[in-house]
SEZA-962248 format. One record per residue (C-alpha): residue number from 0; residue in one letter; x, y, z. Coordinates in Angstrom, 1 decimal, decimal comma, m for minus. Each point is the difference from the previous one (the first is absolute). Layout:
BEGIN
 num residu     c1     c2     c3
 NUM      A      X      Y      Z
...
This chain:
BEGIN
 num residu     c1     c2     c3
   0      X   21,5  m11,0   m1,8
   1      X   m2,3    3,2    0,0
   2      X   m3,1   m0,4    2,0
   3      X   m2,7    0,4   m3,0
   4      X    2,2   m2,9   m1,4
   5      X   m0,4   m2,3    3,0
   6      X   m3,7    0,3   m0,1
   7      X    0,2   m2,7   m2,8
   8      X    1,9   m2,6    2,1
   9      X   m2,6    1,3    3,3
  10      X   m3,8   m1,4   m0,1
  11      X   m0,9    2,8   m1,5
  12      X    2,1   m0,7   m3,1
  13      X   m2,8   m2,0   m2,1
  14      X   m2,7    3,2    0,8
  15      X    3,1    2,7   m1,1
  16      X   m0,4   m0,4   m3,5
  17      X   m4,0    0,7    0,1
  18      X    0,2    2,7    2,7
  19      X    2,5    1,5   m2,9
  20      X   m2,9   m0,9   m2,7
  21      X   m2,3    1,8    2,2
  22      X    2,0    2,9    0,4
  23      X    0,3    0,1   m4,1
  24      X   m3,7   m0,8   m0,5
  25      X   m1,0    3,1    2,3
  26      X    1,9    2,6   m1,8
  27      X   m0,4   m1,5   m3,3
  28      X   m4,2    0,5    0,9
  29      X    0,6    3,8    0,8
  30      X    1,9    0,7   m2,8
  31      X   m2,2   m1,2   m2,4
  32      X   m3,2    0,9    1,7
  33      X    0,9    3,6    0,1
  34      X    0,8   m0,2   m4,1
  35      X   m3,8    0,0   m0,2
  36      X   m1,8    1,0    3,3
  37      X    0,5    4,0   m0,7
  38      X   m2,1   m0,4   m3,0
  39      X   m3,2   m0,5    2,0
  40      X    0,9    2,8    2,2
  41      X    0,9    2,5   m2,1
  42      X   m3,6    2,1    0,0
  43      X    0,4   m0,2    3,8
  44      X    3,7    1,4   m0,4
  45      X   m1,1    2,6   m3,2
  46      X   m3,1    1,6    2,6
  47      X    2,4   m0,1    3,2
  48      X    3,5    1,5   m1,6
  49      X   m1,4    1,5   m2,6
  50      X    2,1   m1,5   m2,2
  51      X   m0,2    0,2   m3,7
  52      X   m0,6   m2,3   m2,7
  53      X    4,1    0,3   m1,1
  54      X    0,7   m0,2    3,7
  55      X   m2,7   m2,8    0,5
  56      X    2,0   m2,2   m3,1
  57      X    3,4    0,5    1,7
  58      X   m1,0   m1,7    3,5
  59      X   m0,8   m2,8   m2,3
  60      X    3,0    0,1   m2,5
  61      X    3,0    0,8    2,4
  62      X   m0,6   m3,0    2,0
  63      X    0,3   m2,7   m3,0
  64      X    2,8    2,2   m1,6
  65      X    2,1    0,6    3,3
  66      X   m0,5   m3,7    0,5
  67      X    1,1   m1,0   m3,5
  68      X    2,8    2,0   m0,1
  69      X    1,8   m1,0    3,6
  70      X   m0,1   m4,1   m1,0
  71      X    3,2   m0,6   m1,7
  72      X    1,9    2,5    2,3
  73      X   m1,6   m1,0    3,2
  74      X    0,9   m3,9   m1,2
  75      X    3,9    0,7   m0,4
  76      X   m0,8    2,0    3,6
  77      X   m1,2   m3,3    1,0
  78      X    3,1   m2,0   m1,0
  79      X    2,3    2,6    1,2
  80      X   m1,3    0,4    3,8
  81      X   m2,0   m2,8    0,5
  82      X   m3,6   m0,6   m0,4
  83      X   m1,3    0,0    2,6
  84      X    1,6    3,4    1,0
  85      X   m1,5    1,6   m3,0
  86      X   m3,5   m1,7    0,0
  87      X   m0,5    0,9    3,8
  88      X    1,4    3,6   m0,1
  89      X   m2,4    0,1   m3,4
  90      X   m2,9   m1,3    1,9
  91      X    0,6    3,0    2,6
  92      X   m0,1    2,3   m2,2
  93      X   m3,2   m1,1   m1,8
  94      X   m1,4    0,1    3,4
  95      X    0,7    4,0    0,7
  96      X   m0,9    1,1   m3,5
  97      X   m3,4   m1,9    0,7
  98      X   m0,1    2,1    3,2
  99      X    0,8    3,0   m2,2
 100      X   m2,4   m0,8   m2,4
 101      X   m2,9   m0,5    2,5
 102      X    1,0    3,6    1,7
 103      X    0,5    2,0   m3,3
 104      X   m1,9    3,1    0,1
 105      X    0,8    0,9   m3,7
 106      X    0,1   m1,4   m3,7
 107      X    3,8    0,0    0,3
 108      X    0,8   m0,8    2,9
 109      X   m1,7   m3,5   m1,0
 110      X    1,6   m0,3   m3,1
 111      X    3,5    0,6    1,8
 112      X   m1,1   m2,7    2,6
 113      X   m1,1   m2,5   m3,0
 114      X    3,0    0,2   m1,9
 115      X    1,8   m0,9    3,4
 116      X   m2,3   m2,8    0,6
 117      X    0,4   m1,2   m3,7
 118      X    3,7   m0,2    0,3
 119      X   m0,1   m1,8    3,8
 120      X   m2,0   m2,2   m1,5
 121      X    1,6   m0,9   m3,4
 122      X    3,3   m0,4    2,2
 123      X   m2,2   m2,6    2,0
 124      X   m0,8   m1,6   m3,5
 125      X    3,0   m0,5   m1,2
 126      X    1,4   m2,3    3,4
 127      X   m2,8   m2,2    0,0
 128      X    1,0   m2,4   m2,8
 129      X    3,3   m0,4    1,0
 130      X   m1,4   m0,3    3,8
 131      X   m2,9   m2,8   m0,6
 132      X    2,6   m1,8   m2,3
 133      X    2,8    0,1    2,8
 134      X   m2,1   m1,1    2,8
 135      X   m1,2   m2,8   m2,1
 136      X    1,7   m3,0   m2,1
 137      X   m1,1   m0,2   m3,3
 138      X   m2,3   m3,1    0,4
 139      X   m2,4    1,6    2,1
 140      X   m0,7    3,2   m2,4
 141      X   m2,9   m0,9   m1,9
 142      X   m1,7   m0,3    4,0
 143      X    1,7    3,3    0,9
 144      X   m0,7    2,2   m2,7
 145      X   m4,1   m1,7   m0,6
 146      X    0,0    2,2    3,2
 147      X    1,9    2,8   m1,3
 148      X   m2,0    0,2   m2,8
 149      X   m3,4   m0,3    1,9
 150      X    1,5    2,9    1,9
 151      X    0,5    1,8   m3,3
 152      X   m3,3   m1,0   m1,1
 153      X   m2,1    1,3    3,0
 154      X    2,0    2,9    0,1
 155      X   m0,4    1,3   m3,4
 156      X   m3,9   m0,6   m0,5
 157      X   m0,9    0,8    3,7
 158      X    1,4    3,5    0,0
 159      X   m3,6    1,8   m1,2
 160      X   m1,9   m2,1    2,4
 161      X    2,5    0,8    2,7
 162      X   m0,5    3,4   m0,7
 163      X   m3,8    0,3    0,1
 164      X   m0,2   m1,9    3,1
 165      X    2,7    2,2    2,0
 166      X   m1,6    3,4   m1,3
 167      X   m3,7   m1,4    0,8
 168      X    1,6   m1,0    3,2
 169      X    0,8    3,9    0,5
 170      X    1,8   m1,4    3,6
 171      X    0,7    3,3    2,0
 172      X   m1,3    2,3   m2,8
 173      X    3,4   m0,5   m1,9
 174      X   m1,7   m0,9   m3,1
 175      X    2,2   m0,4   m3,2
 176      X    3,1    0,4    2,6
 177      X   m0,9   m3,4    1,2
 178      X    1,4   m1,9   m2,8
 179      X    3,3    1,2    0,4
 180      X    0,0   m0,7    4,2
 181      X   m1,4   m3,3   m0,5
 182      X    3,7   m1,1   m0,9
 183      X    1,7    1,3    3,0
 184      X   m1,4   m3,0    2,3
 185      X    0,9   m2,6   m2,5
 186      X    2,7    1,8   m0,8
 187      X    1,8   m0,2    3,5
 188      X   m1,1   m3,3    0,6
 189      X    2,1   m1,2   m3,4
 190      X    2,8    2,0    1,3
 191      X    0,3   m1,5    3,5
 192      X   m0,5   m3,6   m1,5
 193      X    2,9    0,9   m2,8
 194      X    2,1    1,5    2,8
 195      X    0,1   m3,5    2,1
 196      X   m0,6   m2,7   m3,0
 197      X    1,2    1,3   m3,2
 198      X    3,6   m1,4   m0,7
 199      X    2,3    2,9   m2,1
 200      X    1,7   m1,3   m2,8
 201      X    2,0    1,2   m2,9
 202      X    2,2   m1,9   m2,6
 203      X    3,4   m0,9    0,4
 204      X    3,1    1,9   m1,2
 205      X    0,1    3,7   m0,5
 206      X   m2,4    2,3   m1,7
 207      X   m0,2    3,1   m1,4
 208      X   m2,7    2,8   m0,9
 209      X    0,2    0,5   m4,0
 210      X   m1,2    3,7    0,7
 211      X   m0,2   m0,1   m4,1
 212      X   m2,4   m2,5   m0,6
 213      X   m1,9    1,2    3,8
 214      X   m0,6    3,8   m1,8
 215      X   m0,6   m1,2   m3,8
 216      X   m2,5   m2,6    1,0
 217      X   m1,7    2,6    3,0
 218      X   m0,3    2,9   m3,3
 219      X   m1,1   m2,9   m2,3
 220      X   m2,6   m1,2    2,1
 221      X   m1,4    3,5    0,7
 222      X    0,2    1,2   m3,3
 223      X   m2,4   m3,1   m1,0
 224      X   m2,3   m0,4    2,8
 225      X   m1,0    3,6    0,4
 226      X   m1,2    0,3   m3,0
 227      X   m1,9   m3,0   m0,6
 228      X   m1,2    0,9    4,3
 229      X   m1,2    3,5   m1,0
 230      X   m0,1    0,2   m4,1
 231      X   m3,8   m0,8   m0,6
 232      X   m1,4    2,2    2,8
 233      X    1,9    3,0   m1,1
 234      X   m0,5   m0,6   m3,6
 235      X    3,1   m1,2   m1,3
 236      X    2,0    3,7   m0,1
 237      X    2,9    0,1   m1,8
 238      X    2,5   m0,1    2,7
 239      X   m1,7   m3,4    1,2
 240      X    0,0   m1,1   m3,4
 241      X    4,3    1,0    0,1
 242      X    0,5   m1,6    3,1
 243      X   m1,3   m3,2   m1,0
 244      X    2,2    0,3   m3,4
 245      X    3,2    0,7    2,1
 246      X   m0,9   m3,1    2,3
 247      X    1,2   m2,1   m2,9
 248      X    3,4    1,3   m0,5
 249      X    0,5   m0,3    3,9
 250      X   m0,8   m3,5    0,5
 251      X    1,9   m1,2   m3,0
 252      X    2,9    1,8    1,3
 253      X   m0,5   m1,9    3,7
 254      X    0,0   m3,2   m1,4
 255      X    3,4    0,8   m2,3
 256      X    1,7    1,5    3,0
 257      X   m0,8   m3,1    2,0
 258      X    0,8   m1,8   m2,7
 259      X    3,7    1,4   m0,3
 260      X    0,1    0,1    3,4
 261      X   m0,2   m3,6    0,8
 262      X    2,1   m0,9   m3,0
 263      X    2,8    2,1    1,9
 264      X   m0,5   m2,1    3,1
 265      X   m2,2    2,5    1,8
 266      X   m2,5   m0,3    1,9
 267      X   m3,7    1,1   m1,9
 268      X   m2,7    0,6    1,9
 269      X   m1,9   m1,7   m2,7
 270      X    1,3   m3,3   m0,3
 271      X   m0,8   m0,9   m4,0
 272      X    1,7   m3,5    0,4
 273      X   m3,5   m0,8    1,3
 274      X   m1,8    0,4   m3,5
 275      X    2,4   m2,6   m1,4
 276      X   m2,2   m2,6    1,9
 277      X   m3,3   m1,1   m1,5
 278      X   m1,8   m0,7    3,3
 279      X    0,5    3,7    1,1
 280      X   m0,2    2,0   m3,3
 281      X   m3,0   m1,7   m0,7
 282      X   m2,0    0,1    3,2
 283      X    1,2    3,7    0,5
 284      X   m1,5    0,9   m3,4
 285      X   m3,1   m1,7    0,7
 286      X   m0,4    1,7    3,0
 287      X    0,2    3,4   m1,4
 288      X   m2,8   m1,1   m2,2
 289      X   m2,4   m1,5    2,8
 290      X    0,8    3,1    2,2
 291      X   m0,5    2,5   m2,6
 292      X   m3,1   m1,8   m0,7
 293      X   m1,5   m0,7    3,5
 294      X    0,4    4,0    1,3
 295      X   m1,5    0,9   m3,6
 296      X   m3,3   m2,4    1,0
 297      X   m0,1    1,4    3,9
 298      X    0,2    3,7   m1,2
 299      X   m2,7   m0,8   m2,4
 300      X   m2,5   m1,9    2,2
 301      X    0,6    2,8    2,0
 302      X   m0,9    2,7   m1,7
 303      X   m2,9   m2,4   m1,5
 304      X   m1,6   m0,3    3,4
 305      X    0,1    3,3    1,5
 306      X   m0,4    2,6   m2,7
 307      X   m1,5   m2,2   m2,4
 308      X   m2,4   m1,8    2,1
 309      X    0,1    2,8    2,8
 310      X    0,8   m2,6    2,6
 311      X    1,5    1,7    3,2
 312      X    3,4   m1,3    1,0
 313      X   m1,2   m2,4    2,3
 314      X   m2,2   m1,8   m2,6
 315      X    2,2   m0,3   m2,4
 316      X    2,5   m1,0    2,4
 317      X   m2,3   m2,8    1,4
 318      X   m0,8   m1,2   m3,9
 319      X    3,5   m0,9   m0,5
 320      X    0,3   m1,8    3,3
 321      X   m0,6   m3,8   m2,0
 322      X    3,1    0,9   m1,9
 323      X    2,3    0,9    3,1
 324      X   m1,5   m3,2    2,2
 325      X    0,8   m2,2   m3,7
 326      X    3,7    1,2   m0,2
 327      X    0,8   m0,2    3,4
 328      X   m1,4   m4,0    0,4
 329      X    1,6   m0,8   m3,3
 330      X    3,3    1,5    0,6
 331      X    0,0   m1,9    3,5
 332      X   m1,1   m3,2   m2,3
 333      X    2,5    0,6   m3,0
 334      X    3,0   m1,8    1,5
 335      X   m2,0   m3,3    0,5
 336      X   m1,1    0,6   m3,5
 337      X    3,9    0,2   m1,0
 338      X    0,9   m3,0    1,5
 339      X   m2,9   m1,8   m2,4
 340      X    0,4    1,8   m3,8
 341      X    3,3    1,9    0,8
 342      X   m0,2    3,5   m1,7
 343      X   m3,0   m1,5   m2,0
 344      X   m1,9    2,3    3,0
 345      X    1,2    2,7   m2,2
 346      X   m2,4   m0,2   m3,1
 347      X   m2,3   m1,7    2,4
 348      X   m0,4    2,9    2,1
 349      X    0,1    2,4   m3,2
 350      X   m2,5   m2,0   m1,9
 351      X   m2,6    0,3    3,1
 352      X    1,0    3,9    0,3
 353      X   m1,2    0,5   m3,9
 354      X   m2,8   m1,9    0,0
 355      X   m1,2    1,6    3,3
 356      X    0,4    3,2   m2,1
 357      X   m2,3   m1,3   m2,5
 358      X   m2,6   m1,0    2,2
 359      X   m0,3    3,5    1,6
 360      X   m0,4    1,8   m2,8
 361      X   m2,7   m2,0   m1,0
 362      X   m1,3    0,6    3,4
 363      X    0,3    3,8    0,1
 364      X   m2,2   m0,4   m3,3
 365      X   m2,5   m1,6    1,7
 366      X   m0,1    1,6    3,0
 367      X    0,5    3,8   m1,2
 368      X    1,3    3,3    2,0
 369      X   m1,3   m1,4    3,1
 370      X    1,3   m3,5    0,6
 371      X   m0,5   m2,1    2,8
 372      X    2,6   m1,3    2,1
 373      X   m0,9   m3,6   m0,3
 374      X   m0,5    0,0   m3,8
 375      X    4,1    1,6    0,0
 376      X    1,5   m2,5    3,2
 377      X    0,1   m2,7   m2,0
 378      X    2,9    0,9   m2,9
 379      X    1,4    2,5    2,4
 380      X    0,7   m3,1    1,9
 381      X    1,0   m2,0   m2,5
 382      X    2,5    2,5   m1,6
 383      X    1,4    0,9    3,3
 384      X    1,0   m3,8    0,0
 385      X    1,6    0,3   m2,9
 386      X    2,0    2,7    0,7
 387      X    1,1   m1,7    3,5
 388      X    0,7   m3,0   m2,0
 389      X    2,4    2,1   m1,9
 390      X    2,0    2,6    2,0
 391      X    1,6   m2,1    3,0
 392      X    0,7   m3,0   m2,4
 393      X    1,6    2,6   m3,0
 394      X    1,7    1,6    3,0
 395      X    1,9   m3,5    0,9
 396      X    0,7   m0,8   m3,6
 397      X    1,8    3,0   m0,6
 398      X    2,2   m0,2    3,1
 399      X    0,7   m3,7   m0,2
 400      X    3,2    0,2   m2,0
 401      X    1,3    3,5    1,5
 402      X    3,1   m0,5    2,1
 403      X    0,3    1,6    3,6
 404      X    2,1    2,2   m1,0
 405      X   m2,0    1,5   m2,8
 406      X   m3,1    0,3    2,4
 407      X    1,0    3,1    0,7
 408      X   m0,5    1,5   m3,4
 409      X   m2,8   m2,0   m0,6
 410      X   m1,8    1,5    2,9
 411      X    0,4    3,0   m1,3
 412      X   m1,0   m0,7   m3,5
 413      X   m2,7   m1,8    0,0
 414      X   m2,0    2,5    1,9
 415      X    1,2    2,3   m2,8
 416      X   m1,4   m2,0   m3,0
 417      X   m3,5   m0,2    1,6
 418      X   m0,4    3,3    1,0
 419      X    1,3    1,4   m3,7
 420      X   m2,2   m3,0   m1,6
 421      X   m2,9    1,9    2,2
 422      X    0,7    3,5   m1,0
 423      X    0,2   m0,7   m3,6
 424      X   m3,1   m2,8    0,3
 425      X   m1,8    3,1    1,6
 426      X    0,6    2,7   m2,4
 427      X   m0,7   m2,2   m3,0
 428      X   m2,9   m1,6    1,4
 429      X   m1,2    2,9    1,2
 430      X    0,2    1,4   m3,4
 431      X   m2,4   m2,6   m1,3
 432      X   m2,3    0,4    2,5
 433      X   m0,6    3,6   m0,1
 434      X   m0,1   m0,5   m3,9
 435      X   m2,6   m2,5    0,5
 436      X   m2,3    2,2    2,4
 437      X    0,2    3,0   m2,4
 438      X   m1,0   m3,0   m3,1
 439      X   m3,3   m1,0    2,1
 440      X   m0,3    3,2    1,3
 441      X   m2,3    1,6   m2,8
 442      X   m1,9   m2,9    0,1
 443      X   m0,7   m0,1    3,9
 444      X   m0,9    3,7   m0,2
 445      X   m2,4   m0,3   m3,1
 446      X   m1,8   m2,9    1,5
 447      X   m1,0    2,5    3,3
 448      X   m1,4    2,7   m2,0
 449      X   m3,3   m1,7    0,3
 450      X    0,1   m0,7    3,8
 451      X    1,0    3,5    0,3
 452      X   m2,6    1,7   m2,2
 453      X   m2,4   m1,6    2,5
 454      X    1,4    0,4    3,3
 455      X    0,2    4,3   m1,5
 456      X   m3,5    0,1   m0,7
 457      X   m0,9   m2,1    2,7
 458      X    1,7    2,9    2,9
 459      X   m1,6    2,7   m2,3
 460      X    2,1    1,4   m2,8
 461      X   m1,4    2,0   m2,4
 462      X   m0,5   m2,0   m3,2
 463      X    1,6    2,4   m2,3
 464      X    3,5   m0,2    2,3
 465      X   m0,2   m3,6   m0,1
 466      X    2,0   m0,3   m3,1
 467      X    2,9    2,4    1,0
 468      X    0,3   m1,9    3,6
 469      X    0,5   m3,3   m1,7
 470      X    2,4    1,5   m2,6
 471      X    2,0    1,4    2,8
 472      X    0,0   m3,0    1,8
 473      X    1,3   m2,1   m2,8
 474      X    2,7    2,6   m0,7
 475      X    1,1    0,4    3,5
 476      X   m0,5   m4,1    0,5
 477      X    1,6   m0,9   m3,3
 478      X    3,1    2,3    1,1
 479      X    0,7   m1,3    3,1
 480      X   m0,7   m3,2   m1,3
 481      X    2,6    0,3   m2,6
 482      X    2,6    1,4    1,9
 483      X    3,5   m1,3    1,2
 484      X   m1,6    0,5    3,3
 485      X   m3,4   m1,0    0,2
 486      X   m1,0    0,2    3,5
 487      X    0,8    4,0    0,0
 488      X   m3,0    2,0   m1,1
 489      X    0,9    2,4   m2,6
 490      X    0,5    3,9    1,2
 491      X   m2,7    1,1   m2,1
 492      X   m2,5   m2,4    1,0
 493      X    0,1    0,7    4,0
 494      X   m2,5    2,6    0,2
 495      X   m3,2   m0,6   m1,1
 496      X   m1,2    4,1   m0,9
 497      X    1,5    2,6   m1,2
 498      X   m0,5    3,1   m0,9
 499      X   m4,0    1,8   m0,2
 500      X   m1,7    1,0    2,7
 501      X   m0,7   m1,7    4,2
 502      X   m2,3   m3,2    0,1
 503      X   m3,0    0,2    2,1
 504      X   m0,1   m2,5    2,6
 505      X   m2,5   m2,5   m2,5
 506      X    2,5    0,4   m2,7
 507      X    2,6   m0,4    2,1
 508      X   m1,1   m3,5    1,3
 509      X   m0,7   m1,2   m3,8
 510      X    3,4    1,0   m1,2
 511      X    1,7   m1,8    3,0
 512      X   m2,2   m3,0   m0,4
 513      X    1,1    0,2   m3,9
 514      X    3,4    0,0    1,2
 515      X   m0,7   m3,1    2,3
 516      X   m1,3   m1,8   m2,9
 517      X    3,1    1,1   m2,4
 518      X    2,4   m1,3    1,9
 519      X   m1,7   m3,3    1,1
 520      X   m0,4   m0,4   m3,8
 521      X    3,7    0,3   m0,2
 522      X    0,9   m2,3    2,7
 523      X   m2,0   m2,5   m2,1
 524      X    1,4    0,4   m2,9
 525      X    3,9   m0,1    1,6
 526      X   m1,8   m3,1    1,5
 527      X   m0,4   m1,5   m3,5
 528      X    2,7    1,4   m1,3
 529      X    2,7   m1,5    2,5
 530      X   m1,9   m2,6   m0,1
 531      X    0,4   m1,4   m3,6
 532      X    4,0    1,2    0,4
 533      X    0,8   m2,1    2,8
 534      X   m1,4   m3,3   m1,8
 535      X    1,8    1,0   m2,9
 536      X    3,1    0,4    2,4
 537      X   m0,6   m3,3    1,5
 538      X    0,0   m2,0   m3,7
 539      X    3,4    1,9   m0,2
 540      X    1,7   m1,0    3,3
 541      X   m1,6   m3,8   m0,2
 542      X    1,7   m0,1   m3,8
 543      X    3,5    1,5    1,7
 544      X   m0,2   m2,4    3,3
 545      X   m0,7   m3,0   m2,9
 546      X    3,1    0,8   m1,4
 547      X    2,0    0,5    3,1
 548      X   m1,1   m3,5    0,9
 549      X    1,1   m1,1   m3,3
 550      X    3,5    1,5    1,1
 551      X    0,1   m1,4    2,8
 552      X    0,4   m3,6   m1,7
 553      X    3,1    1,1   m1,0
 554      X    1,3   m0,4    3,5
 555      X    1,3   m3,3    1,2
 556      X   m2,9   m2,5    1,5
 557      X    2,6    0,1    3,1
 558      X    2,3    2,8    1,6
 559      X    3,1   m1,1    0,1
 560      X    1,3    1,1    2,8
 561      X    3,6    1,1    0,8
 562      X    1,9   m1,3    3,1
 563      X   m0,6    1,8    3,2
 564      X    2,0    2,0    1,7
 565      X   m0,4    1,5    3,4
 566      X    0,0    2,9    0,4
 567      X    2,2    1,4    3,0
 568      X   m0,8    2,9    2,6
 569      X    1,7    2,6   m0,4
């Protein structure tokens, strides 16, 4: 008996399987908060680098596509050399390219060290199914994964709030760099615990890597997620447009060669045995939905808050603090609720996330471009309990009838189908939303012209200009408005003069104050404008999570659960 394997028999052996959960938890929490904390940093990182706005979109996009693509591979890796091996070695390395990233001195040299930290960390991913479920019997899943799922929950909406707090913090006068150091002590820590406690296992018999189905699926993913990562903000050029064509072919032809594969006895890295049961099929195609649909609503809010509103990271961070604190308590809660209703908690959780929804928009009606944080708290709170009510137990109901030896692919699936549900979620949603803001955008702008007119004569314009200021500003307004971009102002509308002859020093203070009063008029009107989008955006994702929870009846009212196995150390 191996020494990590007599720590079950030892009195540590009832604490092993939740210093392992803790381990999983930890790197599960980096990996997901660094999908969304560069966002808030990337002015910091533009100013410091000098980085450009292509550049700027590709510290973003390599990370979610060099973690999408490396989950099926790094899953087989997984069942070929034992998970724990790869998940520590993977948490490693996400350490030192978070080093990296907090000491690049260039635009690529931070790319290069996210993509490295993307793939560390989608290697991580794709163990930590397979890991929880193995340290684990089945009965006590829905308890384990409400706390994997709280993880998840805290995780994914905490990431901007994070971010404003460590680059206020400005600790050392690192700035932005701080957000990528902060994982290096939690990081360690995870690996030291994972070193002693987490018990390596792998399934039995002999495996092999199906370097077919490990390169078709790797091309397939990319030619799919980098286009819908970086289509929009680059205008949709024709060889984005091609890439996202050929993704189709590619996948299809992953899933025939796995197909034929396993029908010759092989061994697929993409087990499609597990569609044939309900359970799984099911609950995996809801959860593409309900991911695609919960990154859409965060990116939105988002967006809402800071550019819309003009809220500074921090602000808007701290307005969507009642939805973290409600997901987190009701994940933690959602197994007690199980043991009441059964999957019930499924529609339950979905029909308190959609009317939540409702209830804000109404709100942001009433309370305008400026809302306060305790008219917001209350259906942030509410839907974040809706959500927790709905990710651990969804998580449980889709594992409950996968065999041990399938975790494996599993683990590396599932990860897969959320973050390809959030990609396309994202770019369709996104979509919408821009389509929107351009829709109330000429609106917004005419119903400034009159607050504007005012504020011009009011800092000493020249009555006769009067009428060309406010047709510039509704040009240059209504533009950037109505672009696929709207918080870029146009080229053409960055300088105020142009042309004719030097402004005395009067003149010069009247055509800056002008300017002043221009772009506060626009801020207003992207105010409005975002504004009446994002409650049109939340009637759409309330009417999507009404019919998730509809789908979710289709589930059985109880998992039934296969036999356990333990699993052995390696």
């Amino acid at each position: 008996m191996t020494q990590r394997a007599a720590l079950y028999r030892g009195e540590l052996g009832r604490w092993v399987p939740w210093l392992g959960l803790a381990t999983s938890l930890a790197a599960v929490f980096m990996q997901l908060l660094d999908a969304t904390i560069v966002n808030v940093a990337l002015p910091s990182i533009a100013v410091d680098l000098g980085a450009s706005v292509s550049a700027q979109l590709l510290m973003v996009s390599v990370y979610t596509l060099s973690f999408a693509c490396s989950l099926i591979t790094a899953a087989r890796l997984g069942d070929l050399l034992g998970r724990r091996r790869v998940f520590l070695t993977a948490l490693a390395v996400f350490v030192v390219a978070s080093l990296l990233c907090g000491l690049a001195q260039t635009p690529t040299a931070l790319v290069v060290s996210r993509a490295l930290q993307g793939l560390a960390a989608g290697s991580m991913s794709a163990q930590t199914f397979a890991i929880i479920s193995g340290l684990f019997p089945k009965r006590a899943h829905p308890r384990v994964f409400g706390i994997y799922g709280a993880t998840i929950g805290l995780a994914t909406i905490c990431g901007p709030l994070v971010g404003g707090l460590l680059i206020q913090w400005d600790l050392f006068g690192w700035g932005w760099r701080l957000i990528f150091f902060v994982n290096l002590p939690l990081g360690l820590a995870a690996l030291v615990l994972g070193y002693f406690y987490l018990v390596d296992a792998k399934p039995d018999g002999v495996r092999q890597l199906d370097l077919g189905g490990v390169v078709l699926s790797a091309v397939g993913l990319f030619l799919l997620i980098f286009p819908l990562a970086e289509g929009r903000e680059r205008g949709w050029p024709t060889s984005i447009v091609v890439m996202l064509l050929c993704s189709v072919p590619v996948l299809i032809a992953f899933v025939v060669y796995e197909w034929r594969l396993g029908r010759r006895g092989g061994d697929p890295v993409l087990r499609l045995e597990l569609f044939t049961d309900r359970a799984f099929s099911l609950g995996a195609a809801i959860a593409f939905v309900f991911f695609g649909t919960l990154t859409s609503l965060i990116f939105t809010i988002s967006l809402t808050l800071q550019f819309g509103f003009g809220f500074s990271p921090l602000r808007a961070g701290m307005m969507t603090l009642p939805w973290a604190l409600g997901t987190g308590l009701a994940a933690l809660a959602s197994a007690a609720v199980y043991r009441r209703i059964g999957n019930l908690v499924l529609p339950s959780g979905m029909v308190l996330f959609a009317g939540s929804l409702v209830v804000l928009a109404a709100q942001l009606q009433h309370e305008g471009t400026d809302p306060r944080w305790s008219a917001l708290a209350g259906p942030l709170f509410i839907g974040g309990a809706g959500l927790g009510l709905f990710v651990a137990p969804l998580q449980t109901a889709i594992l409950a009838t996968v065999r041990p030896e399938n975790a494996g692919s599993v683990s590396g699936l599932l990860p897969t189908v959320q973050q390809v549900g959030s990609s396309i979620g994202l770019a369709v949603i996104g979509v919408v939303f821009f389509n929107l803001v351009a829709t109330q955008s000429a609106d917004a702008v005419q119903a400034e012209r009159p607050a504007l007119t005012a504020q011009l004569a009011e800092v000493g314009v020249p009555p006769g200009l009067i009428p060309r200021a406010e047709e510039t500003f509704v040009r240059c307004a209504s533009e950037q408005l109505g672009s696929t971009s709207p918080m870029k102002v146009p080229d053409e509308c960055r300088s105020p003069v142009s042309g004719g002859a030097p402004l005395g020093a009067a003149q010069q203070q009247i055509a800056d104050s002008a300017v002043v009063a221009a772009r506060e008029s626009t801020r207003s009107a992207a105010g409005e404008a975002f504004l009446q989008a994002e409650r049109r955006i939340l009637w759409i994702i309330a009417a999507v999570a009404a019919a998730i929870g509809l789908a979710s009846l289709t589930l059985p009212r109880r998992n039934q659960l296969v036999d356990d196995r333990s699993v052995a150390a390696a």
